[in-house]
C-alpha positions as a printed NumPy array, in Angstrom:
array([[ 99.876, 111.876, 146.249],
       [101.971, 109.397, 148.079],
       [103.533, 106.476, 146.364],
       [102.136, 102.906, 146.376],
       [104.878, 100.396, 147.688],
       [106.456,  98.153, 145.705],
       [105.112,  94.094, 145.265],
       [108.695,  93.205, 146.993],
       [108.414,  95.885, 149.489],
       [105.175,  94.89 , 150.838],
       [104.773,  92.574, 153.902],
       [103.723,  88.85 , 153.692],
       [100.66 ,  88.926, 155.88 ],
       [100.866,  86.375, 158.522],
       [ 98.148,  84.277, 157.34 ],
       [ 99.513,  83.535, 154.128],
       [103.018,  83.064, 155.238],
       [102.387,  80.063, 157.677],
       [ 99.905,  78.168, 155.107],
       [102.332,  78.58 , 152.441],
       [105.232,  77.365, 154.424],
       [102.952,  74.027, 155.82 ],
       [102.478,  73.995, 152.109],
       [105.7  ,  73.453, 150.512],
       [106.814,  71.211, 153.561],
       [104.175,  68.68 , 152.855],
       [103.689,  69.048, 156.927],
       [100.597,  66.898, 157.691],
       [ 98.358,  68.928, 159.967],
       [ 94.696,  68.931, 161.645],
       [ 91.988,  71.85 , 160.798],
       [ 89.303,  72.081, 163.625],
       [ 86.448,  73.447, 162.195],
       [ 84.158,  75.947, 164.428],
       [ 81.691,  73.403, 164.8  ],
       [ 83.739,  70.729, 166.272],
       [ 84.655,  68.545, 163.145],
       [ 88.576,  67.799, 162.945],
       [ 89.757,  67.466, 159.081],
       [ 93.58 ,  66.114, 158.888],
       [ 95.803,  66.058, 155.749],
       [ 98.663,  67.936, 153.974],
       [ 97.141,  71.645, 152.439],
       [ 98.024,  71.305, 148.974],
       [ 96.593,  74.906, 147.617],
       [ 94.899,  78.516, 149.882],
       [ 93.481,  81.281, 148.48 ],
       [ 92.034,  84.171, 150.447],
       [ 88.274,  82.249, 150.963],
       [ 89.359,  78.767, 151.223],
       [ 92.407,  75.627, 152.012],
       [ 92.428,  73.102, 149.15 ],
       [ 93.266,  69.726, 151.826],
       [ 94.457,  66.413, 150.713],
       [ 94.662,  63.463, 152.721],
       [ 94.221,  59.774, 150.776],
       [ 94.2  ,  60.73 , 147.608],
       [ 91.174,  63.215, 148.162],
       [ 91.284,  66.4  , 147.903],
       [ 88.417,  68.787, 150.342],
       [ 87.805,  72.422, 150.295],
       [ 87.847,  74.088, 153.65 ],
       [ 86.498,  77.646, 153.566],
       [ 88.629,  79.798, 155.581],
       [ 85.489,  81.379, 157.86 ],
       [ 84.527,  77.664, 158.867],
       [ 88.229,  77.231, 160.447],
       [ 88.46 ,  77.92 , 163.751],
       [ 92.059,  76.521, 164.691],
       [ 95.254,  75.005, 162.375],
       [ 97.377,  72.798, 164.427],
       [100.298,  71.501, 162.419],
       [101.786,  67.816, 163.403],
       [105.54 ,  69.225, 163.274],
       [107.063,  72.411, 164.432],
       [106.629,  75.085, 161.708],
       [109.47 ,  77.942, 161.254],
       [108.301,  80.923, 159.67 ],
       [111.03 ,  83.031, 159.531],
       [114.807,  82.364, 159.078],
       [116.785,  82.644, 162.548],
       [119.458,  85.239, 160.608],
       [115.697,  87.736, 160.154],
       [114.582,  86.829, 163.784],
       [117.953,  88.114, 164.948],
       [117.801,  91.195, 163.678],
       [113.979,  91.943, 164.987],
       [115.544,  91.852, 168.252]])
C-alpha cells in the first residue's frame, strides 16, 4: 500500500490559505452573500462550514455555502514572490 504524505508535505488548499492570510492581516473586507446581503468586517476565525466576522465589536457567523463572493479592501499576497519565482 502506498504511503500517506506527510502533514508538512501536504498542500494548503487555496481556500484556507487566502482566509487565513486576510486573517492574520486584520484586512477589513466585504462578504456578499448569495442572496444579495453585503456583510463587512475583519474575519477573526474559519473553519471548513463557516467565517467567524467581526466588525464593531460584534462578532457574526457566516456559513461558508451562503457566501457567494469575498472581496478584500486591500491587495492580498498569498504567496511569497521568492515561491512565485520558482513556479515559473
Amino acid at each position: 500500500m502506498g504511503e500517506r504524505p506527510k502533514m508538512a508535505e501536504r498542500t494548503q488548499n487555496l481556500q484556507d490559505l487566502f482566509l487565513n492570510t486576510v486573517r492574520k492581516s486584520k484586512n477589513p473586507l466585504t462578504i456578499f452573500l448569495i442572496n444579495g446581503v453585503k456583510l463587512t468586517g475583519i474575519v477573526t476565525s474559519f473553519d471548513n462550514f463557516c467565517v467567524l466576522l467581526r466588525r464593531d465589536g460584534h462578532s457574526q457567523l457566516v456559513y461558508k455555502h451562503a457566501i457567494s463572493t469575498i472581496m478584500p479592501s486591500q491587495p492580498v499576497q498569498l504567496y511569497d514572490a521568492e515561491e512565485s519565482n520558482r513556479d515559473s
